[in-house]
N, C-alpha and C positions, 0 to 999 in steps of 0.2 A: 724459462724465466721464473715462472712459478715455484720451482725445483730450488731454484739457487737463492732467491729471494728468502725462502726459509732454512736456506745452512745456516749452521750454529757461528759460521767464521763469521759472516754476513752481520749474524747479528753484534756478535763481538767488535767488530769492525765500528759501526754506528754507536757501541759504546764510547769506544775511545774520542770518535767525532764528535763526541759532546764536547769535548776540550777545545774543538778550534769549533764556537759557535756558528760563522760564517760556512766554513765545509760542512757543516752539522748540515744547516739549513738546505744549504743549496741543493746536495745530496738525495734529501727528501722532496723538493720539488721535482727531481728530474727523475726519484723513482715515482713517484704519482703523477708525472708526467708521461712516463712509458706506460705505466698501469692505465691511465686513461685511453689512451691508443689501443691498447690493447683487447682492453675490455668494449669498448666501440667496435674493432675490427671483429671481436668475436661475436656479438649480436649481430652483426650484420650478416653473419655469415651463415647466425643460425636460422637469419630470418631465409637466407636464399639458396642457400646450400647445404645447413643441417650443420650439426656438430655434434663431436664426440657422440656419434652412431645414432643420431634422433634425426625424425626427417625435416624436412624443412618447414619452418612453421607458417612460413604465407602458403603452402598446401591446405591450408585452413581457412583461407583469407572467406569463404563463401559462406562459413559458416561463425558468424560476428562474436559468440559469447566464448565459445573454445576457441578462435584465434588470440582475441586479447588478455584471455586466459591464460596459454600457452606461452604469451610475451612478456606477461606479467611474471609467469610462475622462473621463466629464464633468470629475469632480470633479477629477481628475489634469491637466486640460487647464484648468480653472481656475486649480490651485496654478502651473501654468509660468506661467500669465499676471501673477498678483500676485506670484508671488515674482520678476517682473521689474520690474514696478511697485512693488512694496518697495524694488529694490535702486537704482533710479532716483532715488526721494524720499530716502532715506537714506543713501546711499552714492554721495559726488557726487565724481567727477574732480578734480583739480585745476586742471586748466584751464580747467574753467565756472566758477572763483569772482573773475575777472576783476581778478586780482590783490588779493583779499582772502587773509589767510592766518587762517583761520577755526582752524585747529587750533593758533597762537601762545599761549605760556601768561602767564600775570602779566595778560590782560584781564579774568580777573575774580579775583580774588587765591584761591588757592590750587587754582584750575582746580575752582572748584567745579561751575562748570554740566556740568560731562563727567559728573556721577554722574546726570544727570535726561534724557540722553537715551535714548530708543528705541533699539532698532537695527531693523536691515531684519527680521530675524525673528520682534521683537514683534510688527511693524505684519503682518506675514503673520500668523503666528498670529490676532492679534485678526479679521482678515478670513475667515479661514478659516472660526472658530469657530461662526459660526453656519449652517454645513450640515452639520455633527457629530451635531446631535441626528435631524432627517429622517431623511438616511443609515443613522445605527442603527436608525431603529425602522425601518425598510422589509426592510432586510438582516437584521436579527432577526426579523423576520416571516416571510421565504424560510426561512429555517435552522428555526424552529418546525414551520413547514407542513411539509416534507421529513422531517424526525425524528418526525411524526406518523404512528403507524401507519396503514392506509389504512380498519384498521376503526376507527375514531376521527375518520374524514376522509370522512365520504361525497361531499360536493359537491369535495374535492380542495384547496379555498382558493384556488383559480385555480391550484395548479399540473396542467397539462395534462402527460398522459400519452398514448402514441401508444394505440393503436386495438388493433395488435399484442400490447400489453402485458397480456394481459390474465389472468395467470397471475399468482399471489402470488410466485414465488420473482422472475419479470422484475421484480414492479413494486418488490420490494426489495434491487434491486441496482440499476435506475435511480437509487434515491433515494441509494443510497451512492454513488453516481458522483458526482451531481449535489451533494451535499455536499461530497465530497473536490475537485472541480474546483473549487466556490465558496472552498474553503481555499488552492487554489492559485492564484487569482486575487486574493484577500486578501494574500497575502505577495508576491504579485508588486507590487499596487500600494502595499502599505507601504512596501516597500523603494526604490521610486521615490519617492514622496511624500517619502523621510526622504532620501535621498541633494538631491532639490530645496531641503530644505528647511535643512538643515544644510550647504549648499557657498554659503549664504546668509553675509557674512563679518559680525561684530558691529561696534557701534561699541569704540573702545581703551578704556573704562570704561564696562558698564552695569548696574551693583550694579542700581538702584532699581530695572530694573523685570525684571532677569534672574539669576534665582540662581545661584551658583558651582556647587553642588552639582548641576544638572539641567543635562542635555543639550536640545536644543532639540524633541526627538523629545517628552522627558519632557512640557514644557510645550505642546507644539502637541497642540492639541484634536482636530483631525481625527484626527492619526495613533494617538491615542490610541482613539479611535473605532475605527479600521483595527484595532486591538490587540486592542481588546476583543471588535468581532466577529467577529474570525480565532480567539481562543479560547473562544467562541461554538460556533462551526462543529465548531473542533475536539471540543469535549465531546459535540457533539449526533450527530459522526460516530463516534464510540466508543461512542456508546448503541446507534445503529442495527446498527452492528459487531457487538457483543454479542447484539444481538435476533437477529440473521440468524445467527450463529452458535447460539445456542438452538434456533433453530426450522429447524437444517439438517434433521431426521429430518423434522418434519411435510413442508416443503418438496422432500424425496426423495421421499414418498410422493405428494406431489400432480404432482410433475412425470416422475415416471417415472424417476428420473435417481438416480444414486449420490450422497451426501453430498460424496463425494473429485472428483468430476466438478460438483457444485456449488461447491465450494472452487476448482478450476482456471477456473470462469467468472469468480468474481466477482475473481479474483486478473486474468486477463486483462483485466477490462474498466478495473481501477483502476489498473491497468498503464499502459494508451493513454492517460488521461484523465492521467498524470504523464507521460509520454513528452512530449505535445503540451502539458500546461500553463509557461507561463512564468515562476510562481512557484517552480517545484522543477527550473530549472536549475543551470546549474555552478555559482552563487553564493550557493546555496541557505544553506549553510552560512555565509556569511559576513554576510546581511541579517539574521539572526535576534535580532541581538544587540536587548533590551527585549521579548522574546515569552516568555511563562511554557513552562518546559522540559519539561511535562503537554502543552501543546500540542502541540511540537515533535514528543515521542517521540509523541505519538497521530497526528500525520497522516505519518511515518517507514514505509518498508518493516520493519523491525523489527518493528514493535510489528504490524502488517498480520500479518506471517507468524507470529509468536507465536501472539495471539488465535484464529488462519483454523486453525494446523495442528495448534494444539494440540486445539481443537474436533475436527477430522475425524480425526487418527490415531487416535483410542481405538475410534472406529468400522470400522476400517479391515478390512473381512473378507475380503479375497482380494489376490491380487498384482497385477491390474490399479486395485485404489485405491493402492498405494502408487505404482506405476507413474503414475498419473495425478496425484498429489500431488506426485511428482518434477519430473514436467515443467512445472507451477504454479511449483514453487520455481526452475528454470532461468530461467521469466520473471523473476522478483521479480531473479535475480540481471544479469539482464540491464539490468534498468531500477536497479541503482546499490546491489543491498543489500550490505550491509558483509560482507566476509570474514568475520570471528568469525561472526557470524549463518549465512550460508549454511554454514559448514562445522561448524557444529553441527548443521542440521536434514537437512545431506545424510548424517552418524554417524547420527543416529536415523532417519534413514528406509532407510539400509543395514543396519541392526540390525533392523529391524522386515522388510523386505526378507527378509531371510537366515531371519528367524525363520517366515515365510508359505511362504516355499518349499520349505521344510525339512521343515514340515509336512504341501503337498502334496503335496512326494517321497513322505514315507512312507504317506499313503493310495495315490497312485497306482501305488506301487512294489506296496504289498498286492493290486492291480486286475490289475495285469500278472502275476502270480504266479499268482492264480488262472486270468485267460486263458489263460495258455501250461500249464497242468500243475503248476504246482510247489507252488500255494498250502497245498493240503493233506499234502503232504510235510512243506514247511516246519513248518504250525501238529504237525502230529504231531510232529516232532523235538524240540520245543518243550515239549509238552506230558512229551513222554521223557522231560527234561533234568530236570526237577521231582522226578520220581519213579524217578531212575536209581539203578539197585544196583549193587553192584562186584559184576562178572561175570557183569552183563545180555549181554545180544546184541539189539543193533537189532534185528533180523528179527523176532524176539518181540513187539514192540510193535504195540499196533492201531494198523492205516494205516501201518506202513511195512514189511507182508510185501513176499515178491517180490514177486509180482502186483500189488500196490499200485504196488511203483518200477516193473514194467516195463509197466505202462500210463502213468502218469504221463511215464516216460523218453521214451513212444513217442510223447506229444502235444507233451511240449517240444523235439522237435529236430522234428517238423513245422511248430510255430509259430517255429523263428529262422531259415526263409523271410520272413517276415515279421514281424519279431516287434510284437503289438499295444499300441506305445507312444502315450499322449496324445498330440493335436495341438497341444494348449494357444493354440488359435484364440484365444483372450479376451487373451492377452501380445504385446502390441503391440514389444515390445524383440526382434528377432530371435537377437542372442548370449544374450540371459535363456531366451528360449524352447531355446534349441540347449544351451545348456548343463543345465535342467531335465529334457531326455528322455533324455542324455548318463548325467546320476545313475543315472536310472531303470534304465538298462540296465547298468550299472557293479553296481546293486544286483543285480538277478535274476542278472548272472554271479558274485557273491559269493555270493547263494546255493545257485547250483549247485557251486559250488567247495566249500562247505560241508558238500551234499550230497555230495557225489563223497568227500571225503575221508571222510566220518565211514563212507558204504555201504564202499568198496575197503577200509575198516579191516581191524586185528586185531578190534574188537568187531562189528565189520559182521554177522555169522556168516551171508553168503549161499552157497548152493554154487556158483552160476552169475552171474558177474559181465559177462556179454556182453550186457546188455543197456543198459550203461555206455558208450554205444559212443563219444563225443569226450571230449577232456580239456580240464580248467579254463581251461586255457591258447586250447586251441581255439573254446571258445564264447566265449570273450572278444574274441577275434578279430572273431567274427562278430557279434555286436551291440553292440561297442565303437566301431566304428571306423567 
């Protein structure tokens, strides 16, 4: 049928039929009525028996992003085939009509048979439509079974999992993979199937059977199909999002691993999975036009980094989870996220940043004070400040007699040989870590500066000050620098 559909008689024939509008018409319904028949019985046959020497593509069924791929990639190799067969029967040369001039007006008084032709994109359409329906319930099946928790999925539904996977938090980042990739394989072959189908040219009048108002995208069944299960995908990928984000704490616990270090996997792996899919290239933004805008922003880097980091900062208890939610978000900005976005969550996560380090200045600062000598000076002075009278004398105060400073003095200039600052092993950032020990020691020489000034005082009231033996300036020297 394919064969004959494009002899040259064939198409000469459908010339002349432009004369008797009524045969014209009919004509073309009952060839786009075979072509639909035909085109249906041939995916089904690919799905279950293979065609034209390929094997059968539900041989795939276990494996979700190469089976819907595999049905997509048919169905797409289908449309180039009819929508060249459309433009054949319906859009004919001038020079095959053997010096008939078929488009001359006054042959039928008021050029009425122009309003009852077809064009090339009904007759595709109607051919199309009937592997619209399969297609969705197969591909809605894939997208159910993946969005299915796995405690609700004992036997899996055929989708195979590797062997490896055998930890809850792997097997629900798989399945967000394997959803966001099925999403990007959808917008990749929409946007194909509708540039095919709309560079399809109309006939110059076809009211009857083509509305003004709808684009060709509107009315072709298939792509509508494509439409629907891309925001399919897309909702059942924002459920699963949400699940894995709820259940980061359960899923830290069972894998051993930090929430902020679960956020940096599953952000890498949806990463690759847009890096190499070919729905969310350069032109990503320009195919989208007929896809509900809920979709768009749910399968989006945006709405990814939103949902992922808004979940793990509240959790965020030390400086290697912001540190590790950093370097997440450098991916995200790598693979295309919008400036306003990144440069909002790089403000809150140096805010949050500033605010953890700050913090563990001031314990670790407390650590090194008591090491080295100084801690219990310090909390006495302290406790001083509370209860000070006009015309106290330090020396008077418990814990800060001589004896007290000049033991204390004797152990602090023994430890600025060494003085015992954290290593902060766990800060993977080497200027973060160099600048945190930096504080630390900035702090104990303020403290001693502190000391030195208030002991050497007018109210100091010691008799022997030799036991003060560098100045503020000197021990700053020595563990500043």
């Amino acid at each position: 049928m394919d064969e004959t559909l494009g002899h040259p008689f064939i198409r000469k024939s459908l010339v002349v039929l432009k004369y008797v509008p009524a045969y014209y018409a009919h004509t073309l319904e009952l060839i786009a009525t075979s072509r639909r028949s035909a085109v249906t019985r041939k995916f089904l046959l690919a799905l279950t028996n293979g065609y034209n020497g390929m094997a059968p593509i539900e041989m795939k069924a276990h494996d979700p992003v190469n089976y819907v791929g595999d049905m997509l990639a048919f169905v797409f190799r289908t449309v180039s085939v009819e929508s060249e067969l459309a433009k054949s029967l319906v859009i004919v040369d001038d020079g095959e009509k053997d010096g008939i001039d078929s488009n001359r007006e006054g042959t039928y008084e008021g050029n009425e048979y122009s309003t009852t032709f077809m064009s090339a994109s009904n007759v595709l359409n109607d051919a199309l439509s009937g592997i619209a329906r399969p297609l969705k319930n197969r591909i809605t099946q894939v997208i159910a079974s993946l969005a299915r928790r796995p405690d609700e999925d004992d036997d899996n539904n055929g989708i195979h999992e590797h062997s490896f996977m055998d930890e809850e938090a792997d097997s629900a980042r798989l399945r967000l993979s394997y959803l966001y990739s099925i999403g990007g394989l959808l917008l990749f072959y929409r946007s194909a199937t509708s540039k095919a189908v709309n560079k399809l040219p109309d006939q110059n009048d076809t009211k009857a059977f083509n509305d003004e108002d709808k684009s060709n995208d509107q009315q072709n069944a298939l792509i509508q199909c494509v439409t629907e299960c891309l925001e399919d995908c897309a909702r059942a990928y924002v459920a699963s999002l949400k699940v894995y984000c709820a259940k980061l704490d359960h899923l830290a616990s069972i894998s051993n691993e930090s929430q902020a270090h679960l956020c940096q996997t599953v952000v890498t792996r949806l990463c690759d999975v847009r890096s190499t899919s070919p729905g969310f290239g350069p032109s990503y933004e320009e195919d989208t036009i007929g896809i509900s805008v809920d979709a768009l922003e749910a399968l989006s880097l945006e709405y990814l980094c939103d949902t992922l980091f808004e979940a793990v900062m509240v959790t965020c208890s030390n400086i290697d989870d912001v540190v590790t939610i950093r370097v997440a978000l450098s991916i995200v900005q790598k693979n295309g996220l919008s400036k306003d976005s990144a440069t909002k969550w790089d403000m809150m996560l140096t805010k949050e940043e500033e605010k953890m380090i700050e913090a563990q200045i001031d314990r670790d600062t407390t650590y090194v004070l008591d090491e080295c000598g100084l801690g219990a000076i310090a909390s006495a002075l302290e406790s001083m400040k509370a209860v000070y009278i006009e015309g106290m004398v330090i020396s008077s105060h418990p814990g800060l007699s001589q004896q007290s400073l000049e033991e204390a003095m004797s152990k602090f200039y023994t430890s600025l040989i060494d003085l015992p600052l954290p290593e902060y092993n766990s800060i993977k950032d080497p200027d973060l870590k160099k600048r945190s020990r930096k504080k630390i020691a900035m702090n104990v020489a303020a403290m001693y500066t502190e000391i030195y000034n208030m002991v050497c005082g007018e109210k100091g009231g010691y008799a022997d000050l030799s036991f003060m033996v560098n100045t503020p300036d000197q021990v700053k020297a020595l563990i500043c620098n």
